[in-house]
C-alpha positions in Angstrom: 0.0 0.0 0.0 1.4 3.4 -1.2 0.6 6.5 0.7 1.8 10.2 -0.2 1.5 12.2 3.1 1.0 15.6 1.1 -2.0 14.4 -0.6 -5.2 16.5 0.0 -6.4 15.5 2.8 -7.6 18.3 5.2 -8.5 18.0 9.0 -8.3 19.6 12.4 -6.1 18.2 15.5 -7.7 18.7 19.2 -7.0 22.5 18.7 -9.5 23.0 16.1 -6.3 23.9 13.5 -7.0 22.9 10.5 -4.2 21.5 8.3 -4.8 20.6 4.4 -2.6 17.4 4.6 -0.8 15.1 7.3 2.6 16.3 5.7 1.5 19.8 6.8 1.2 19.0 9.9 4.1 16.9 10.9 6.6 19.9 9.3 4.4 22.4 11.2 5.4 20.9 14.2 9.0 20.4 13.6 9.2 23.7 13.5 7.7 24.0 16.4 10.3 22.0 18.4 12.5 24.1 16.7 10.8 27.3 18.4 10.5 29.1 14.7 6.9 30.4 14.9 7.3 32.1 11.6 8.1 28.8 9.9 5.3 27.1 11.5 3.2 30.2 10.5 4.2 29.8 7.1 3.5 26.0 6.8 0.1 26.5 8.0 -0.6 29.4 5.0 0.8 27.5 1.8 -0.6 24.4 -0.1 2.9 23.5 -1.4 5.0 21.2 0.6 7.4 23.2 2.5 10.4 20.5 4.0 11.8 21.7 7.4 15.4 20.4 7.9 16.6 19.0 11.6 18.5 16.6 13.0 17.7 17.8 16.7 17.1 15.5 19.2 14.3 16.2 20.1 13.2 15.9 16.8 14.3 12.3 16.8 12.6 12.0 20.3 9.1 13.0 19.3 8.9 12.5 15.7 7.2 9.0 15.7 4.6 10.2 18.1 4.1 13.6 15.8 3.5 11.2 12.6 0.8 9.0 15.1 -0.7 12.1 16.1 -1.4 13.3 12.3 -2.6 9.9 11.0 -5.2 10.1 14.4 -6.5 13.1 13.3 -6.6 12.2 8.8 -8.6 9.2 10.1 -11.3 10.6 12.1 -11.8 13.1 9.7 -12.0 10.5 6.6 -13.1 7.1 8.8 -13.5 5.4 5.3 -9.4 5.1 5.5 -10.6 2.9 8.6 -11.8 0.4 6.0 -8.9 0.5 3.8 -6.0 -0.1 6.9 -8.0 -2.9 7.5 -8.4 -4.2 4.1 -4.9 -3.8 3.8 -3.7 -6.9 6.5 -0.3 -7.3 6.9 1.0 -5.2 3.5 3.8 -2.7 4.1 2.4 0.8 3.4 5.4 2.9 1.8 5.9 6.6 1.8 5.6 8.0 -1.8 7.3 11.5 -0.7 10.6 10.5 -2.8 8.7 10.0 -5.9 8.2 13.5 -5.8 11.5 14.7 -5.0 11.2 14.8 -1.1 13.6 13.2 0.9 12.1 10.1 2.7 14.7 8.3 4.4 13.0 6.1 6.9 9.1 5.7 5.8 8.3 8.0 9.0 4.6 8.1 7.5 4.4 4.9 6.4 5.8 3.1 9.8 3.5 5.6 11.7 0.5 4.4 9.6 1.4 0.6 10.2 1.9 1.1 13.8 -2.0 3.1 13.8 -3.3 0.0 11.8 -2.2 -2.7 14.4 -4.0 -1.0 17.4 -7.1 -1.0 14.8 -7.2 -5.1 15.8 -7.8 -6.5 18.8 -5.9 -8.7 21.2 -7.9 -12.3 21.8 -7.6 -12.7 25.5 -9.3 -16.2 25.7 -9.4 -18.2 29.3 -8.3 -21.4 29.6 -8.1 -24.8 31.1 -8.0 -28.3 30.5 -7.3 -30.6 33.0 -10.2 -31.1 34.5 -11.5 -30.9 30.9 -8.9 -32.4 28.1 -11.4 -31.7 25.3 -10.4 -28.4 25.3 -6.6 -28.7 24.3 -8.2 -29.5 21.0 -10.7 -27.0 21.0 -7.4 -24.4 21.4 -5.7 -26.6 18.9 -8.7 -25.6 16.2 -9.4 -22.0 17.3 -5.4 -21.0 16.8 -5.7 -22.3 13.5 -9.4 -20.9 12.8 -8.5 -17.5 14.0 -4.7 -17.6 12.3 -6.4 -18.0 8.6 -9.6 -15.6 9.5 -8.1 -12.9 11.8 -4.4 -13.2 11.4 -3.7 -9.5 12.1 -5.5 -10.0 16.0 -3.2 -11.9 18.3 -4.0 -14.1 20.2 -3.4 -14.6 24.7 -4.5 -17.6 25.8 -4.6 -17.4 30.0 -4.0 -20.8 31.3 -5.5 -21.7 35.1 -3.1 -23.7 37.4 -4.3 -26.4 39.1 -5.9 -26.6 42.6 -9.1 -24.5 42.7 -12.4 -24.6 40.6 -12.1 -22.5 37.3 -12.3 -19.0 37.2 -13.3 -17.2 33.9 -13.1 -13.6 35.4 -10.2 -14.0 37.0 -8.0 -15.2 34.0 -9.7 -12.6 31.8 -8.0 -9.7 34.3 -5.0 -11.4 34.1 -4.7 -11.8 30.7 -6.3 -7.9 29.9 -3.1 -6.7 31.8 -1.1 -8.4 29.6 -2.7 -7.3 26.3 -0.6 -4.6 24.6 -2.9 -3.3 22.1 -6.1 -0.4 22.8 -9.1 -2.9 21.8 -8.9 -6.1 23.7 -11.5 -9.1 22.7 -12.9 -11.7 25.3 -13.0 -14.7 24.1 -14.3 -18.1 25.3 -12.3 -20.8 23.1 -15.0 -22.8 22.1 -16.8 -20.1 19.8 -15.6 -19.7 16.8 -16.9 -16.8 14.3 -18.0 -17.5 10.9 -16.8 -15.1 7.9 -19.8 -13.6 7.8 -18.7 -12.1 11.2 -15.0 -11.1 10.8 -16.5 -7.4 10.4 -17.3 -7.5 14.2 -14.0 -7.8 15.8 -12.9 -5.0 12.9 -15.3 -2.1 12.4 -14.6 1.0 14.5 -15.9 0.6 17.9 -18.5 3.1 19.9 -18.5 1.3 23.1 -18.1 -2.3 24.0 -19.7 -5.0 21.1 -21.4 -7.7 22.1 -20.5 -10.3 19.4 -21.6 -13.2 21.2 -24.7 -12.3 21.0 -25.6 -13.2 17.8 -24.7 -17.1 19.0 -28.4 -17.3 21.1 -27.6 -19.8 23.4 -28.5 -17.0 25.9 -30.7 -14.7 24.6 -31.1 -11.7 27.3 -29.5 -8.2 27.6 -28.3 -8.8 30.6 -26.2 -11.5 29.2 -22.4 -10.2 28.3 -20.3 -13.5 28.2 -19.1 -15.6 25.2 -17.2 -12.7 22.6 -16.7 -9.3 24.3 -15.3 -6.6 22.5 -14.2 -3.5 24.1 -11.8 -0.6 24.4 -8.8 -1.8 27.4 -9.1 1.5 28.6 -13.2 0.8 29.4 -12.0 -2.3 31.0 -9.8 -1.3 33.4 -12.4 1.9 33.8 -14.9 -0.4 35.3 -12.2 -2.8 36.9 -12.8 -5.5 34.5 -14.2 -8.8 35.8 -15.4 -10.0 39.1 -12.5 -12.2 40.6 -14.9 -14.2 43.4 -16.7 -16.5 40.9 -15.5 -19.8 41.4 -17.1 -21.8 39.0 -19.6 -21.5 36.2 -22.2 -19.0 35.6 -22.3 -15.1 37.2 -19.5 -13.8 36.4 -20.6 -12.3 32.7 -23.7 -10.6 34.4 -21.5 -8.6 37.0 -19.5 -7.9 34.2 -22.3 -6.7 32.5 -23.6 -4.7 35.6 -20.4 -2.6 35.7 -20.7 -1.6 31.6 -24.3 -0.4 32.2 -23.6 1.3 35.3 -20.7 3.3 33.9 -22.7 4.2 30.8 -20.7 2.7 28.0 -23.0 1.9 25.1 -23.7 -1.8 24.3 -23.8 -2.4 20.8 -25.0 -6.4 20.2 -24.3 -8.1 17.1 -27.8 -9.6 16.2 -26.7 -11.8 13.2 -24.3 -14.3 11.8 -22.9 -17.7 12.4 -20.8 -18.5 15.6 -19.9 -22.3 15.5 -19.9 -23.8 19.0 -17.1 -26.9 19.2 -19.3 -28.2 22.3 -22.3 -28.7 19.9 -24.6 -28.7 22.9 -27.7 -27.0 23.6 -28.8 -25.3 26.2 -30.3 -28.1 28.4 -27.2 -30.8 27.6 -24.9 -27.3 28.7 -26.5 -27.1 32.4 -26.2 -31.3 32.4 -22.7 -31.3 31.9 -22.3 -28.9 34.2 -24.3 -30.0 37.2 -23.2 -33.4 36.4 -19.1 -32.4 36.6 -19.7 -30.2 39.7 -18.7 -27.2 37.2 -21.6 -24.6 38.5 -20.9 -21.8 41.0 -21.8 -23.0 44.0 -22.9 -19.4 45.7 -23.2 -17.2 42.4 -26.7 -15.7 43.4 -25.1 -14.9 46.8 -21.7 -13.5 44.9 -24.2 -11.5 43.1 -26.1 -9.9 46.1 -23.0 -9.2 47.8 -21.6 -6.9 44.5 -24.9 -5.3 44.5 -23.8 -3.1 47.3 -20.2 -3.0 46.5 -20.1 -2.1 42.9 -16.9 -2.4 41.2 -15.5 -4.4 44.2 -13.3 -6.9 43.9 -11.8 -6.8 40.3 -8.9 -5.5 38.0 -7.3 -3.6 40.4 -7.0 -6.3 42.8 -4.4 -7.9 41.5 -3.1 -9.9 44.1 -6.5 -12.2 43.8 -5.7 -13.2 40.3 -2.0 -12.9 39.5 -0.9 -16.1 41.3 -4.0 -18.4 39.5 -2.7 -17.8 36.0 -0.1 -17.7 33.3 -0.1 -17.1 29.7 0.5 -20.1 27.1 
């Protein structure tokens, strides 16, 4: 993918300054650095590239974080370049300045624009055990490679559960949230796997946190927030994630989904498309299994009193309650 930075392009940063291309605005503020208001003045008046020469350090310093900044702003003005980063999967995007006689030595633009365009896909934090269950090392085994050849851009955290206590979905997906190193973070139970007709969901720009899971109608209530959770890490942490007192099955996902509602982050639920459970149970042969392996919660309806008057309680944050259950694979 070829980009030329001095293309017309015009937007506004935070300021409300408007610049008529993303090259504008990356020389504007080099001369900024460089304290040369008249420069910067100058810049902001012409249409015709003007190249501001430094080898400062604090150019070097702040340059990446400059290029970031004006690919931000070029993208909320024109959010159909969302669709095209996307699109665009793991191609190199090179910097056409040279091609037009401007000296382009280390694709500034087009390593700033690759950088934006991995943060644009979300880190799969999926929880995990199987030793009390073995089926699902393979169910791991097929999601890796379902995900790898549909979503190869989104990595992939699988939280693993040491031995010892009864599982804890929550807990895992705090630990493996702090560990995620990208803005969007996807929750992800490793049994569900999305068919193409959903790839969209994990992509398009977010408003909020997505409920993709919801188009699976195993568990067809609002209240309901488990399965495929899409959000912002930010928003996560915000509400201190997960619950970390759910030992066992069932109750976790609806304090979860308490804390999103109460802190007023939209809910956007994905009401179509094909999500392929590897259990291939239904709903009745689900609870079965479950009562029948000793798998349930055993006090989830008094976990969920007790957080009803002491919201937020008991979550991200308290990280000594989850860091020693876990590691990632």
């Amino acid at each position: 993918m070829r980009i030329l930075p001095w293309h017309p392009t015009p937007f506004r940063d935070n300021r409300d300054r408007r610049y008529p291309t993303m090259g504008h605005y990356i020389m504007a503020h080099k001369a900024l650095i460089q304290n040369d208001k008249r420069l910067f003045e100058r810049i902001m008046r012409t249409r015709t590239p003007i190249i501001v020469p430094t080898r400062s350090r604090a150019w070097r310093k702040h340059r990446m974080q400059i290029a970031l900044d004006a690919v931000y702003f070029m993208v909320r003005q024109y959010p159909q370049f969302h669709g095209k980063l996307i699109s665009s999967g793991c191609e190199d995007i090179i910097d056409t300045s040279t091609e037009h006689k401007i000296d382009v030595r280390d694709n500034l633009v087009g390593r700033a624009i690759m950088m934006f365009r991995a943060d644009l896909y979300p880190t799969l934090v999926v929880p995990y055990r199987a030793t009390d269950q073995p089926e699902r090392a393979q169910q791991l085994e097929r999601f890796r490679a379902h995900m790898a050849t549909y979503l190869p851009m989104c990595p992939i955290l699988v939280v693993e559960q040491r031995p010892g206590e009864p599982f804890n979905r929550g807990a895992l997906l705090n630990y493996g949230v702090c560990a995620a190193e990208t803005p969007l973070v996807c929750l992800h139970d490793v049994d569900l796997l999305p068919g193409e007709d959903m790839l969209r969901a994990y992509t398009d720009p977010l408003h909020g946190v997505r409920h993709i899971a919801r188009a699976w109608k195993r568990y067809n209530y609002d209240s309901y927030m488990g399965g495929i959770v899409l959000m912002r890490k930010k928003d996560f942490v915000h509400i201190n994630g997960f619950p970390n007192d759910f030992w066992g099955w069932g109750g976790e996902d609806d304090e979860f989904g308490d804390r999103i509602r109460d802190a007023g982050i939209p809910i956007e639920r994905v009401e179509a498309g094909t999500i392929v459970d590897q259990e291939g149970l239904d709903i009745n042969e689900k609870m079965s299994l479950l009562r029948d392996r000793g798998f349930k919660c055993p006090d989830k309806w008094e976990r969920r009193e007790w957080h009803r008057s002491h919201r937020g309680e008991r979550g991200y944050m308290d990280r000594d309650e989850y860091e020693y259950l876990a590691r990632v694979l």
